[in-house]
C-alpha positions in Angstrom: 16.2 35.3 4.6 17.7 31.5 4.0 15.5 29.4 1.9 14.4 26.0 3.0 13.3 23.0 1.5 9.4 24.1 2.0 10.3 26.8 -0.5 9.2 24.7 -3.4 5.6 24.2 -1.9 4.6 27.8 -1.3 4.0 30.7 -3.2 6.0 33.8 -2.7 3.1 35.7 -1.5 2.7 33.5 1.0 3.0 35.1 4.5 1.5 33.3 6.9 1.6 28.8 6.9 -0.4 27.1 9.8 -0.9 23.5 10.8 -4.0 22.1 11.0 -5.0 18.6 12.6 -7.9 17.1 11.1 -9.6 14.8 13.5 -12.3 13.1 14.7 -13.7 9.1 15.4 -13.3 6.0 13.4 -14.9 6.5 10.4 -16.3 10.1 10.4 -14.9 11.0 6.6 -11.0 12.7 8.1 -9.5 11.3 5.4 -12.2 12.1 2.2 -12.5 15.2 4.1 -8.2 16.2 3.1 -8.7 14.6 0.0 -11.8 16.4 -1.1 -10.3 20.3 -0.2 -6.2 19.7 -0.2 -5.3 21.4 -3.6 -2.2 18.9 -4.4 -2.2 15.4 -4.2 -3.1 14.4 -0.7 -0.7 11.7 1.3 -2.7 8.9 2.7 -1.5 6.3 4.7 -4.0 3.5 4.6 -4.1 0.2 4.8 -6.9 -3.0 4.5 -9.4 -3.5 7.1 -8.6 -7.0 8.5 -10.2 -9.5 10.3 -9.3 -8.8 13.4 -9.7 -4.7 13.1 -13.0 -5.2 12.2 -13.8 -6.7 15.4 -12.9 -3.8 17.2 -13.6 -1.0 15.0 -17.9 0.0 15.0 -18.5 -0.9 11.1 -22.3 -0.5 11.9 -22.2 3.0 9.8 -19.9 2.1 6.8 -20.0 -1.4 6.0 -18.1 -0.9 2.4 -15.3 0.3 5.0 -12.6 -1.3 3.8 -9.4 0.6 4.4 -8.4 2.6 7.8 -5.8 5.0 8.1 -2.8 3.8 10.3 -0.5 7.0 9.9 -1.5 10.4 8.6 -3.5 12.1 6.0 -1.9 15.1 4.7 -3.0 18.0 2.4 -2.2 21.5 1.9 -4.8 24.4 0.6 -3.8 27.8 0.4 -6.9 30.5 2.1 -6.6 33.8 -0.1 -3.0 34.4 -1.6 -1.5 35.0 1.6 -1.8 31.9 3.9 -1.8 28.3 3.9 -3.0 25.2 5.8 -0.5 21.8 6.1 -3.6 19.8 7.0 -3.0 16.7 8.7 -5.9 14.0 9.2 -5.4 11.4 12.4 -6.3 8.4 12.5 -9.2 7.7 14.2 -9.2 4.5 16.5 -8.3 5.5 20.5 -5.8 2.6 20.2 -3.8 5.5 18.2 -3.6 8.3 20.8 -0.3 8.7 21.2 0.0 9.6 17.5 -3.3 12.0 18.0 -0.5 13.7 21.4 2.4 13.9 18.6 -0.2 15.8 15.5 -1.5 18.1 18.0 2.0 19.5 18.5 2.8 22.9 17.5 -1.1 22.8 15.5 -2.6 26.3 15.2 -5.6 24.5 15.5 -7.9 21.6 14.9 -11.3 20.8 13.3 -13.2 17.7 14.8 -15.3 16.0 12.2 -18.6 14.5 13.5 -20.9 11.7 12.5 -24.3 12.8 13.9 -25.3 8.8 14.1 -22.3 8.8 16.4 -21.8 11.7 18.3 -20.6 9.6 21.6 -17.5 9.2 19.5 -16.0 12.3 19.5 -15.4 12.7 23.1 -12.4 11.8 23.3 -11.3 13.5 21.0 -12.8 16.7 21.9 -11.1 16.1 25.4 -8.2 15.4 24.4 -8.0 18.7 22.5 -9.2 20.8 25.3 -6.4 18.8 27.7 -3.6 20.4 25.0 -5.6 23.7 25.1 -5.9 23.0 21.3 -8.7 25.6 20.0 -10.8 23.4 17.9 -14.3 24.1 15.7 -16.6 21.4 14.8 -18.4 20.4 11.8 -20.6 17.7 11.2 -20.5 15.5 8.6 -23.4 15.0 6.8 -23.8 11.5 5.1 -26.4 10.3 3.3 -29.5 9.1 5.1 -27.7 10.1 8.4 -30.1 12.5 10.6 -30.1 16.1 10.7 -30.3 17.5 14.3 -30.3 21.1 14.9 -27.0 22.6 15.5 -28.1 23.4 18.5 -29.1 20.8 19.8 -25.3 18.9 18.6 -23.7 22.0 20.5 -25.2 20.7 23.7 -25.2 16.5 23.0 -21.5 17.5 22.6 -21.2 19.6 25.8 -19.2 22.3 23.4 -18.1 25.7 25.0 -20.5 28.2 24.0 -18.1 29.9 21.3 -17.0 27.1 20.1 -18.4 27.3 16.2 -20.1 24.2 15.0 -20.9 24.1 11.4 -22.2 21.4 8.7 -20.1 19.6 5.7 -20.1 17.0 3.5 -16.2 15.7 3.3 -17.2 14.6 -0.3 -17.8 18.7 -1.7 -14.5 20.7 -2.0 -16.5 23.9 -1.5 -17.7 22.4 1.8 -14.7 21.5 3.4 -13.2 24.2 2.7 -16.0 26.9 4.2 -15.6 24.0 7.0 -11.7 25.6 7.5 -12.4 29.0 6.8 -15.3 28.6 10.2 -12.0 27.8 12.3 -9.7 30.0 10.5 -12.1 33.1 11.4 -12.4 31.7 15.2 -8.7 31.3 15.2 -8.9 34.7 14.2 -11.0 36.1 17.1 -8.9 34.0 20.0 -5.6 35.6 18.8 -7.8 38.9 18.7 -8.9 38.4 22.4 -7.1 40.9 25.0 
């Protein structure tokens, strides 16, 4: 088999690689979510809140907000000694779409990050994924002081199919995040499983 230039970035017991889109609304922790579970140094491509962004963008939630990422946010953590995740975080202002329709491209799958003060915002997200036939899992982000619904009750505020898995996190906790992936790896799983 040829080598290629990925070579250098996974293990030789690596059989399996798959991409994996991060996303989710303005704000909802995509990017402290790579940073916290990718196990080399994450890219980020941020920039300064300006002026003029923060008249469009919903600060209400994080007013220390003070960067937003314009590109990607990429990360890589290996699951067991035989696979690993590229994991690439969106951006997550509408006004970005069309770079939401390029990540998506050739992703195994996706895992929507949630703000339960928000939930409203992940609709179009969620849509677009289900548009692209994109098999996604959910998990909400739980910040401080935010409220805790039942999962349940998120499942149907969120108008998820009913195996869609819907889990908790907090993007800040490694060992969150990454039982976060390992919900949507298992699903993945199951779907390619399916007759």
């Amino acid at each position: 088999m040829a080598s290629t230039p990925f070579d250098r970035f996974v293990a030789p017991t690596v059989t399996d690689t798959a991409k994996i889109v991060i996303a989710g609304a303005f704000g909802v922790g995509k990017t402290t979510f790579v940073g916290s579970v990718s196990e080399v140094e994450p890219v980020h491509m941020e920039e300064t809140i300006t002026g003029a962004s923060a008249q469009v963008d919903d600060l209400t939630h994080a007013p220390e907000k003070c960067t937003t990422t314009v590109g990607i946010d990429f990360g890589r953590k290996h699951l067991g000694s035989d696979l690993v995740l590229y994991l690439f975080g969106t951006p997550g202002q509408a006004r970005f779409r069309f770079l939401w329709e390029e990540l998506i491209a050739g992703a195994l799958g996706a895992l929507v990050l949630v703000d339960p003060r928000k939930l409203d915002a992940s609709h179009e997200v969620l849509t677009l994924l289900e548009e692209n036939l994109v098999p996604y899992a959910v998990a909400v982000n739980e910040f401080d002081g935010a409220p805790r619904h039942p999962l349940g009750e998120i499942h149907q505020a969120l108008a998820l199919e009913g195996h869609t898995p819907l889990t908790v996190c907090d993007a800040r906790e490694q060992t969150s995040c990454k039982h976060a992936l390992i919900e949507l790896v298992e699903y993945l799983v199951r779907l390619e499983q399916r007759p």
